[in-house]
N, C-alpha and C positions, 0 to 999 in steps of 0.2 A: 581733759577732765570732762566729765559727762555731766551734761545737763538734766536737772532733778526737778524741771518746772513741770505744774500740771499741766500744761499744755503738751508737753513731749513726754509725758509718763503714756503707757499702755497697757498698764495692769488694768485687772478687770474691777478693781477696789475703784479704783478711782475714774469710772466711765460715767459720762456726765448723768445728771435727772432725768430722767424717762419724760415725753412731752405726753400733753394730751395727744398727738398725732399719735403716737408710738404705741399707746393702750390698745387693747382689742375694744372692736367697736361694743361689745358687750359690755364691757368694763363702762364705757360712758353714755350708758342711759339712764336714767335715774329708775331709782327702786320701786316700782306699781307697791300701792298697799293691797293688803292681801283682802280678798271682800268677804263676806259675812258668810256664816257657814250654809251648807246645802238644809235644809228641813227634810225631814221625814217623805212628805208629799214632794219634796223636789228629789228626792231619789228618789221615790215610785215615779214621778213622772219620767225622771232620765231613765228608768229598767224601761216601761212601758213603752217611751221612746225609741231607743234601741234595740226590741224585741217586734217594734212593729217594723223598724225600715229592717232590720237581720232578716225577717222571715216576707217580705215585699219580692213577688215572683218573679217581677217584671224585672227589677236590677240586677237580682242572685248576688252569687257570691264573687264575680267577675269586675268588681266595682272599686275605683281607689278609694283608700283610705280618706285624702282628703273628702272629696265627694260623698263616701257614706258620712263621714260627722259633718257634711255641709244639709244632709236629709234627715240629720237626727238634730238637728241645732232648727232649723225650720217647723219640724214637727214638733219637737219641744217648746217653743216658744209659741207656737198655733195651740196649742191644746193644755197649755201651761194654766191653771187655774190662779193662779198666786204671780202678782203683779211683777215679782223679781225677774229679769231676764238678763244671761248669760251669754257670752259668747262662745263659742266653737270650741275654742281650747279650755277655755273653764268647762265644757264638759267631757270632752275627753281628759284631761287629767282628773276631774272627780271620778269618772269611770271607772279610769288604773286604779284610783285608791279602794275604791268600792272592791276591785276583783283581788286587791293585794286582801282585806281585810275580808273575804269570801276564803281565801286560800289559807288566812290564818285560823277561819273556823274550820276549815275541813280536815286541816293538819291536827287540830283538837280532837276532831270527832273520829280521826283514822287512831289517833296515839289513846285513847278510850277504847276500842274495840279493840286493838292490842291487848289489851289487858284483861278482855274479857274469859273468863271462867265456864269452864263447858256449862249449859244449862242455866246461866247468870243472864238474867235481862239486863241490858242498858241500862232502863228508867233507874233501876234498883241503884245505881252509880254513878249514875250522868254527874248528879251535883258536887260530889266529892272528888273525884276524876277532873272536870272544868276546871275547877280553882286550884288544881292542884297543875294543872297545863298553863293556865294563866299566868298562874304566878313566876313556873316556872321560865316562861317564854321571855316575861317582866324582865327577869334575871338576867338572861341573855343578851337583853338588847340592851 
């Protein structure tokens, strides 16, 4: 007669509780709150930032990654007019969202000029065309 205890079962139903050791270390760190949003002037300052160590002779373009946002997190926080300061990865990922949301207007302004009509200026449509890309992008996502 076969024994039906859970300790000599094997199925995968019944494989014990997952320990805290067993989690990925990701899974146990507690959740950072998210901090307050970027300003205006704090994305001019991060473009300005990043536009001055990009175009800096001395480094080029020959530079890691870490190391160019460890020159753009220095210069940013040196020239920072506004008392808030960031860390490193707080501004590279505001960066990506800044260049996702640069991508979503250009995608705007390419699907506008699609539609343009021989001898039709832009301005003549911009505003009807926009909301009409907007919304439909809304849609999508």
């Amino acid at each position: 007669m076969a024994d039906n205890s859970p300790a000599n079962s094997t199925s995968p139903s019944s494989s014990p509780p997952s320990s805290p050791l067993s989690l990925p270390p990701s899974s146990l760190k507690k959740k950072k709150k998210k901090g307050k949003n970027f300003s205006i002037l704090e994305n001019k300052q991060l473009y300005h930032s990043w536009l001055n160590i990009l175009q800096d002779p001395v480094a080029s373009t020959g530079q890691k990654a870490t190391t160019f946002w460890q020159k753009i997190y220095h210069y940013y926080n040196e020239f920072n007019k506004i008392e808030t300061k960031y860390i490193e990865d707080s501004l590279s990922n505001h960066w990506l969202f800044i260049l996702k949301m640069i991508s979503k207007f250009c995608s705007a302004i390419a699907q506008i000029k699609s539609y343009e009509k021989s001898g039709e200026i832009i301005l003549n449509k911009k505003e009807d065309k926009v909301e009409f890309i907007c919304e439909k992008k809304e849609k999508e996502e």
